[in-house]
C-alpha positions in Angstrom: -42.1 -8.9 -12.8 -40.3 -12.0 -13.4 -37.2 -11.5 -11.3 -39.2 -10.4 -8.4 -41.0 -13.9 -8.5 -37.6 -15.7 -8.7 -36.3 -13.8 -5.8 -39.1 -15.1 -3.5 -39.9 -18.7 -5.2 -36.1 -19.4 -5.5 -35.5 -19.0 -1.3 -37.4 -22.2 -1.2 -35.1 -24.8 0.8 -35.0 -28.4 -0.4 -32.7 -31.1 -0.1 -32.1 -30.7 4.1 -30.8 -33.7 5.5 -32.7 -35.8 8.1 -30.6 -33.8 11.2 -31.8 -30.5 10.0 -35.4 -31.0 9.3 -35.9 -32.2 12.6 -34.6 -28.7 13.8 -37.7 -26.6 14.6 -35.8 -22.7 14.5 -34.7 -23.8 11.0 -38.1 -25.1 9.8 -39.9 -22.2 11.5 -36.9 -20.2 9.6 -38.0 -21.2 6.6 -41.2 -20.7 7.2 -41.3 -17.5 7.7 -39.0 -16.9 4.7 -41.9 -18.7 2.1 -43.9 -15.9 3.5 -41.5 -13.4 3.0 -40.9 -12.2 6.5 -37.0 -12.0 6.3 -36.7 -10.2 9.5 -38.5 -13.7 11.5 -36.6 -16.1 9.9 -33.1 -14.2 10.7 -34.6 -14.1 14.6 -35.5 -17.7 14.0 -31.8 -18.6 13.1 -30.2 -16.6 16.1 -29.8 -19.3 18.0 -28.7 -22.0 15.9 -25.2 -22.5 16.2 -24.8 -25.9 14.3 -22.0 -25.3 11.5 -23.9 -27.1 8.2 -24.3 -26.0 5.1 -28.4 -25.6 4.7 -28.0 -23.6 7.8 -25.8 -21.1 6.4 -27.7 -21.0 3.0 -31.2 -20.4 5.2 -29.9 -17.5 7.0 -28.5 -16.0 3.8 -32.0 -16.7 1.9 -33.3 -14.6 4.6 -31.2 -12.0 4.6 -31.8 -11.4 0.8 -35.8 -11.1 1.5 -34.4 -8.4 3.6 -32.4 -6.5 1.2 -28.7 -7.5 3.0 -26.5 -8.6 0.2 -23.7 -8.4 1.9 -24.7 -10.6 5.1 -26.2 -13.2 2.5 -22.7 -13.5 1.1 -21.1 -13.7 4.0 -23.6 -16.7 5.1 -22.9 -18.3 1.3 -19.3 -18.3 2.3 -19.9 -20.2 4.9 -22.1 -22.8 3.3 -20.0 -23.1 0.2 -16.7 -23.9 2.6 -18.5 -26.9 4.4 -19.3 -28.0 0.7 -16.1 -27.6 -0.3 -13.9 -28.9 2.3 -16.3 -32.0 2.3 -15.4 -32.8 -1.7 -11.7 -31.9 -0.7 -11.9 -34.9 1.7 -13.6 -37.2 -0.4 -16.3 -37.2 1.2 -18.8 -35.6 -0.5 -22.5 -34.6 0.9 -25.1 -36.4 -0.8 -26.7 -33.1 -2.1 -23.6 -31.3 -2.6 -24.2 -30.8 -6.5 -27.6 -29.4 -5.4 -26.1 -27.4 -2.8 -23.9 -25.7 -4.8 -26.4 -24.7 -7.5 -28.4 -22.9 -4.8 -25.0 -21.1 -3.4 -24.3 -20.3 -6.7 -27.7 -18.5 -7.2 -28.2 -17.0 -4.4 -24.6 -15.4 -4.9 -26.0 -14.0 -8.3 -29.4 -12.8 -6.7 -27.3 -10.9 -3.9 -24.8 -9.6 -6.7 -27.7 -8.2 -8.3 -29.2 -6.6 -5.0 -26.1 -4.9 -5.0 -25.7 -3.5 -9.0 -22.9 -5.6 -9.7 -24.0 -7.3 -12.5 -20.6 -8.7 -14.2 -20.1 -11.1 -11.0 -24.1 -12.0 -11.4 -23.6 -13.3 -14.9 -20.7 -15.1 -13.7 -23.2 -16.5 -10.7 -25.9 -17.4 -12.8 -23.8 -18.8 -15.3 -22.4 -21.3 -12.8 -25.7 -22.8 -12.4 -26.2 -23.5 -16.2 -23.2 -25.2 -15.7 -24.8 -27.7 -13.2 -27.9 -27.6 -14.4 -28.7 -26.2 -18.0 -32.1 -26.5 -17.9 -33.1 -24.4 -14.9 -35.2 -21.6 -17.1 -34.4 -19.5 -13.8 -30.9 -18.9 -14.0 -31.6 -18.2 -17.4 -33.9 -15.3 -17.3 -31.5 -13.6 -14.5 -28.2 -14.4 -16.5 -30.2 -12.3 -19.5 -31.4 -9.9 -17.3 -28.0 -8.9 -15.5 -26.8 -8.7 -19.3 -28.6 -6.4 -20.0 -28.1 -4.2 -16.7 -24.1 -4.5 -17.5 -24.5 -3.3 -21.5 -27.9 -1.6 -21.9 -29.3 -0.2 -25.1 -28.9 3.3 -25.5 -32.7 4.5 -24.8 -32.2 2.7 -21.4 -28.7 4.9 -20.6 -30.0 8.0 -22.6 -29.5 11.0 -20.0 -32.3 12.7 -18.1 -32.4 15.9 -20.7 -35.1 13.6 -22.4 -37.3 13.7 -24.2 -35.6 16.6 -26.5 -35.5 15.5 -29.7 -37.8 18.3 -31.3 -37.5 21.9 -31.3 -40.7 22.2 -29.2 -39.2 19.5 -26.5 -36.1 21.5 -26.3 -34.7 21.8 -22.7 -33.0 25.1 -21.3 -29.1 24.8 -21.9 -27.0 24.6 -18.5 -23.6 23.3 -17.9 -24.9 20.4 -15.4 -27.3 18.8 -18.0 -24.6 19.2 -21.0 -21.8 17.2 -20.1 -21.5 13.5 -20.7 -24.4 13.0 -22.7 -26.1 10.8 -24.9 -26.7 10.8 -28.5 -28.9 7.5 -29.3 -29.0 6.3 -33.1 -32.0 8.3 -35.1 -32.2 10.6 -32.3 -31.4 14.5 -32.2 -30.9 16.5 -29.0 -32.1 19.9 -28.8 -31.2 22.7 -26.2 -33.0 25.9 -25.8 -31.1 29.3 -25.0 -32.3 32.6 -24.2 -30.0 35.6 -25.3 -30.1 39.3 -25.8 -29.6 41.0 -29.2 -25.9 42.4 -29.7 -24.3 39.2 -27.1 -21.6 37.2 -28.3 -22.6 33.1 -29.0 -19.6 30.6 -29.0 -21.6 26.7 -29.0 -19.0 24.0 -28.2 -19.7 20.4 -28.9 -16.9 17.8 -27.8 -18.2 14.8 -29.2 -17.2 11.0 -29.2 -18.9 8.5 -31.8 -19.0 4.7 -30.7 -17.7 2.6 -33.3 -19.0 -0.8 -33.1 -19.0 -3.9 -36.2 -18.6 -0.9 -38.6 -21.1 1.9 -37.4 -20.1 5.4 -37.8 -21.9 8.8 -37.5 -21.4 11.6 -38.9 -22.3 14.6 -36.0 -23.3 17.9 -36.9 -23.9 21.1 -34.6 -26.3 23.7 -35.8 -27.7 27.0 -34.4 -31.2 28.1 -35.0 -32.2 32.2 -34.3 -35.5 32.3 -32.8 -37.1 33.3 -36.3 -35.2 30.0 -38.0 -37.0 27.3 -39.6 -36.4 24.0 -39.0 -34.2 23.3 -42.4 -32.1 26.9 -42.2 -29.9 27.1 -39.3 -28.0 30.3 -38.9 -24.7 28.4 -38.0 -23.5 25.2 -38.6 -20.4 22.8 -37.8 -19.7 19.3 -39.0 -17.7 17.4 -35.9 -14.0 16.8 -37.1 -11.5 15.8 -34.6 -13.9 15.0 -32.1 -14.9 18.3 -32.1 -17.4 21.3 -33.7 -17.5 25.2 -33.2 -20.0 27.5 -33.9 -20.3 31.3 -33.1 -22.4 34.4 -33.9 -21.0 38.0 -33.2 -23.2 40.1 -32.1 -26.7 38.1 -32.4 -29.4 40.2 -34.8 -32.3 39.5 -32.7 -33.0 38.5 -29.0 -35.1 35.6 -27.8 -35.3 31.5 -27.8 -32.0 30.6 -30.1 -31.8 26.8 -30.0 -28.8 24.0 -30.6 -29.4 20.8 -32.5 -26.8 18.1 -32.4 -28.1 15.2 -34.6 -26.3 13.2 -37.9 -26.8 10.3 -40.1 -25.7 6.8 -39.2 -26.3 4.2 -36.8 -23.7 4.9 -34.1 -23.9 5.9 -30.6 -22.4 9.3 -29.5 -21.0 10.4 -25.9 -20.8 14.4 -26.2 -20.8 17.5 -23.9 -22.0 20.9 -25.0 -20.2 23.9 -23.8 -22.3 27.3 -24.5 -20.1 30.8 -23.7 -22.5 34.0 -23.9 -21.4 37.4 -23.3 -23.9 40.2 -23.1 -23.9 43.5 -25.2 -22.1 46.4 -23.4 -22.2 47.6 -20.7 -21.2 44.3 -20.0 -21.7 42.2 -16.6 -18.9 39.9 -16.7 -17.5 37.6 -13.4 -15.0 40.9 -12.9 -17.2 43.7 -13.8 -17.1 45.7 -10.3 -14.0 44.2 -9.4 -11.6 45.3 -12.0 -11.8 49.3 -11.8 -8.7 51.5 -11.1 -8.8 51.9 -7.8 -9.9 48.3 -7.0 -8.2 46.4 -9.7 -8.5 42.5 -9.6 -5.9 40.3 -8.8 -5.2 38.4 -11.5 -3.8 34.8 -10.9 -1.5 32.4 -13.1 -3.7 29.8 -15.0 -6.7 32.0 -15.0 -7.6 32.6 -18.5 -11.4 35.0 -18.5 -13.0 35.6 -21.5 -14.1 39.3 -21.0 -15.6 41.8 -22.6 -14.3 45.1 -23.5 -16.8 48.4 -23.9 -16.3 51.7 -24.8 -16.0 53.9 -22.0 -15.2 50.8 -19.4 -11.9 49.9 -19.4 -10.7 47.1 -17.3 -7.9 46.9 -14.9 -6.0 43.8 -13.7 -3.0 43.8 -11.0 -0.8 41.0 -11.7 2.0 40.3 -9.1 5.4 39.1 -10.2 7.3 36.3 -7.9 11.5 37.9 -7.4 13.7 37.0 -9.9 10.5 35.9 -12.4 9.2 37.7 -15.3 6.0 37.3 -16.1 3.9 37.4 -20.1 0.5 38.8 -19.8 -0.8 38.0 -23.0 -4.2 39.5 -24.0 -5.7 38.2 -27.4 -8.7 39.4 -29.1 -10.0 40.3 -32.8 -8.4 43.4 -33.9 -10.4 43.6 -37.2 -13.6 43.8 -35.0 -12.0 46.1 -32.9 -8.8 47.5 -31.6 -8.1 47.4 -27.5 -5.7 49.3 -26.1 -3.3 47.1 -23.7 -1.4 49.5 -21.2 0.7 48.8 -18.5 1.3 51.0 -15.2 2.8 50.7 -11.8 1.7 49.6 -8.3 -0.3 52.7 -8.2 -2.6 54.9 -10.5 -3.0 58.0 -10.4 -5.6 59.8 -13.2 -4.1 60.8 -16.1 -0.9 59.2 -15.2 1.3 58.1 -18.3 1.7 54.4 -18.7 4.8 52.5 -18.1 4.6 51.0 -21.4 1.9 50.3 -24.4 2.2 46.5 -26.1 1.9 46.7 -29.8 -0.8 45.3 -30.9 -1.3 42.3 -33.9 -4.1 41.1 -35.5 -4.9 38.3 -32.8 -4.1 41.0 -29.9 -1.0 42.2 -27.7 1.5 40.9 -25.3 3.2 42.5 -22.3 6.3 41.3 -20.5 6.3 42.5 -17.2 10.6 42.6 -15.2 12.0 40.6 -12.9 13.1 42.4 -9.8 15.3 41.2 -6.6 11.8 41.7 -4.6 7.9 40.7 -5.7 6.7 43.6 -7.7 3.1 44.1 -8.8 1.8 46.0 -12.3 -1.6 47.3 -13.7 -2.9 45.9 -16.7 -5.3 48.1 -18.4 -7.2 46.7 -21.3 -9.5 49.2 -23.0 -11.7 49.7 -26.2 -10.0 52.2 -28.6 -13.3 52.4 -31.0 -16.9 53.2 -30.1 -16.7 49.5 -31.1 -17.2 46.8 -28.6 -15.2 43.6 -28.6 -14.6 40.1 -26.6 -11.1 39.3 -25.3 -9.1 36.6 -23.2 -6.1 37.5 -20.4 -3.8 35.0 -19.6 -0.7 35.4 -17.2 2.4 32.8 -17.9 5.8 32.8 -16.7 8.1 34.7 -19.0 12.0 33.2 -19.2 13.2 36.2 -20.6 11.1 38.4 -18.5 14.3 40.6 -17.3 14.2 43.6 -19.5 12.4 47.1 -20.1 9.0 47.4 -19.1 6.6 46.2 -20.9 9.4 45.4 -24.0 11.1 42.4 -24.9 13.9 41.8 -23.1 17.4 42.4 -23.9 19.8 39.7 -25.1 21.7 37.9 -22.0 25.8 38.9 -21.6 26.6 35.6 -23.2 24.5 36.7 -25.7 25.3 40.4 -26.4 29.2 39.0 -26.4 28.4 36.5 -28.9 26.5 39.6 -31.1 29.5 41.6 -30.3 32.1 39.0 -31.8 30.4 38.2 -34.8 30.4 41.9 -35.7 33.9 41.9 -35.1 34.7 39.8 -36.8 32.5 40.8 -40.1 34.2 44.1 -39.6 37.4 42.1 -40.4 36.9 40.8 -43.3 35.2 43.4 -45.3 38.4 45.7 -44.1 40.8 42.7 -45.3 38.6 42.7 -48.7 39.4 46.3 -49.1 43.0 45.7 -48.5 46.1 45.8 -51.3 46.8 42.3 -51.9 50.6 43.1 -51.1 49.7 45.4 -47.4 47.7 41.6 -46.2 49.3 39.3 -43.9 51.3 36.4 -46.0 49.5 33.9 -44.3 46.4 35.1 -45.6 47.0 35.6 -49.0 46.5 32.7 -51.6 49.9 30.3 -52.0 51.6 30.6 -55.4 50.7 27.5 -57.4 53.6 25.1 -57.1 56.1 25.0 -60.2 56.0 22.4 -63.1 58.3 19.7 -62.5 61.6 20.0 -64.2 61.0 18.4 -67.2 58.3 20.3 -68.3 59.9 23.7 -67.6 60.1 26.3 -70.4 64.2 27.2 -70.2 64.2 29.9 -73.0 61.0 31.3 -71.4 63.0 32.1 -68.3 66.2 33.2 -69.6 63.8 35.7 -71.4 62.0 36.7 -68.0 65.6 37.6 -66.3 65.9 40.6 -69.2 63.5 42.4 -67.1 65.3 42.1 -63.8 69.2 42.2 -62.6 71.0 40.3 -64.2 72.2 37.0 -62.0 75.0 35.0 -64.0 75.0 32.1 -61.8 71.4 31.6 -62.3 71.5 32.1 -65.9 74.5 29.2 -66.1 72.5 26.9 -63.6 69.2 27.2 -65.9 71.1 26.5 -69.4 72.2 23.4 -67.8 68.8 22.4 -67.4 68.1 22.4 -71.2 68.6 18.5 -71.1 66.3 17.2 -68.2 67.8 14.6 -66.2 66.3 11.0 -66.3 63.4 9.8 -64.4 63.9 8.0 -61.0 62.4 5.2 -62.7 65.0 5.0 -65.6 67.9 3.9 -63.2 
């Protein structure tokens, strides 16, 4: 190739000043460096100690044609300060501009020994600088390009080639995760399940927008007997993300995945696949979770288990002093009811549960109490039906985990007082709406409306109204004198 050519043709040293030619390790140097015997021409150098630039650069040249990238830019260093510091004196060597071009590419060939291409470009475009026409620099400026952004079929993942049914690659976690979905392509994956297992297919998929481009991702599943056209499942991606699932597959045998979708964008996806076999299941716990044995079951685990008839499973779950704890178990109850019991430390057969959590159509919760001391429970999650059915347990700290087994708790002090008040006081005023308006407290009857003013008082009307009680001569006088209001403040 081209690049290997450069790296050998471009060691070639020219431009040595009349002191250094003369110096045979450095001419025997770079002779064995045209013949490519880096190992030489470093032994060569070993004994030169002269601090000059062409020096420096020939043992770096030689330590490239040995593969040492970071002993070349050590050397480079070295060469490009004596280069330097002569330009910052003003006085320049007379192939300084030349010098530095070589530094400068060298720097970009040992860059690219060591797969950082970003600084190579920068390298290689330092020489264009100096020199635009060396076709050279060029070539390796493109060429590190195109190592630091390659075109999706160079960075397409080592499932390949998969983009047929017949190419399709056995599904497993390692080669599913950060893959590559290049434009025009489709990715297949290859799965071998029983009839009767539960099928969840996961795609988590990212779509690379770039001047425009978009994709739209689908997710399809194919039954071994599916043509090419009819999948038995499928999901469009929406929110970065696609489900599909079969309950209880028809039919054993090669199912496959296709994850494909029109438009010209890239796509970074994982697949996920969760299979659980038909009863009697062999889950991660199965063994491990029987009454006598039951498995420990730890905060933040969240299993996705299978429950079968006749197999119930049993979990211990520990709860820290002064802590409640939620176990939360939530499955399908239209497929099939489970039964979610709680018991003691200790079982003993046919023992009575502590408590039974109701169960809802996405499953059943059980609060487990707080206690001065650690205290552990059994969880035992059975079928109910001849039915089988898939289920996840999850254990969370419960705040209000300090009341009746298995129940929700009852309301804190504060609480119950605050209950306790309010009904109180509702008490209150339905008795005071049942009361005689004369038997309630003044203060909480209605004031009388205030009286007209004076001069809009009905005298007669009043007079007339003290015929139906004692008679009160003074007040009788005191209103006839009334008949003629007084004048208004404003009249004085």
């Amino acid at each position: 190739m081209r690049q290997a050519r450069l790296i050998v043709t471009c060691v070639f040293l020219a431009g040595f000043g009349p002191f250094i030619c003369d110096d045979a390790d450095v001419a025997e140097a770079r002779k064995q460096t045209q013949a490519g015997n880096g190992a030489a021409a470093i032994e060569a150098l070993a004994g030169v100690t002269t601090d000059a630039a062409e020096v420096h650069l020939a043992r770096a040249v030689a330590h490239l044609a040995q593969k040492q990238p970071d002993q070349a830019l050590e050397a480079l260093s070295n060469a490009y300060r004596l280069v330097a510091g002569a330009e910052a004196r003003g006085e320049p060597l007379e192939n300084g501009p030349d010098l530095r071009r070589r530094i400068a590419f060298n720097r970009g060939l040992a860059q690219a020994q060591k797969e950082d291409w970003e600084t190579a470009q920068a390298e290689f475009g330092k020489v264009l600088l100096l020199d635009p026409a060396d076709d050279d620099a060029r070539h390796n400026l493109e060429l590190a390009w195109l190592k630091a952004h390659p075109p999706c079929p160079l960075r397409e993942d080592d499932h390949e080639p998969d983009d047929t049914r017949k190419d399709a690659k056995p599904w497993d976690k390692e080669h599913a995760a950060d893959r590559m979905l290049c434009p025009t392509n489709e990715d297949w994956y290859a799965l071998e399940a029983p009839a009767r297992s539960l099928l969840y297919v996961t795609l988590k998929a990212e779509v690379k927008k770039e001047e425009g481009e978009d994709r739209a991702v689908k997710l399809e599943l194919f039954a071994p007997a599916d043509g090419p056209d009819t999948p038995s499942r499928q999901a469009d991606v929406v929110g970065g993300q696609a489900r599909v699932s079969y309950t209880g597959l028809p039919a054993g045998g090669s199912w496959a995945v296709r994850v494909h979708g029109d438009g010209k964008a890239e796509v970074k996806y994982s697949l996920e696949v969760e299979l659980v076999p038909p009863c009697p299941a062999d889950d991660t716990f199965e063994g491990k979770d029987t009454a006598e044995s039951p498995y420990p079951l730890a905060e933040g685990e969240e299993p996705t288990l299978k429950a079968c008839p006749d197999n119930p499973d049993w979990f211990l779950v520990k709860v820290p002093p002064k802590e409640g704890r939620k176990v939360t178990v939530a499955f399908d109850a239209d497929r099939a009811p489970l039964d979610v019991h709680l018991y003691g430390p200790t079982y003993t057969e046919g023992e009575l549960p502590v408590a039974v959590a109701p169960g809802g159509p996405n499953g059943a919760v059980l609060r487990l109490p707080a206690g001065e001391e650690e205290r552990s429970f059994r969880v035992r999650v059975a079928a109910s039906t001849p039915e089988e059915n898939i289920y996840t347990l999850k254990v969370e700290k419960d705040e209000g985990g300090d009341g009746q087994d298995g129940q929700d708790p009852p309301p804190k002090d504060d609480e119950k007082k605050d209950d306790e008040q309010k009904d109180d006081e509702k008490k209150d005023d339905e008795k005071k709406d049942q009361q005689d308006p004369q038997d309630q407290d003044p203060k909480d009857q209605q004031a009388p409306k205030p009286p007209p003013p004076p001069d809009q008082v009905d005298i007669d009307q009043l007079i007339d109204s003290l015929d139906q009680h004692e008679k009160n001569p003074q007040l009788e006088k005191a209103l006839r004198m009334l008949r003629t209001p007084p004048p208004r403040m404003e009249d004085y």
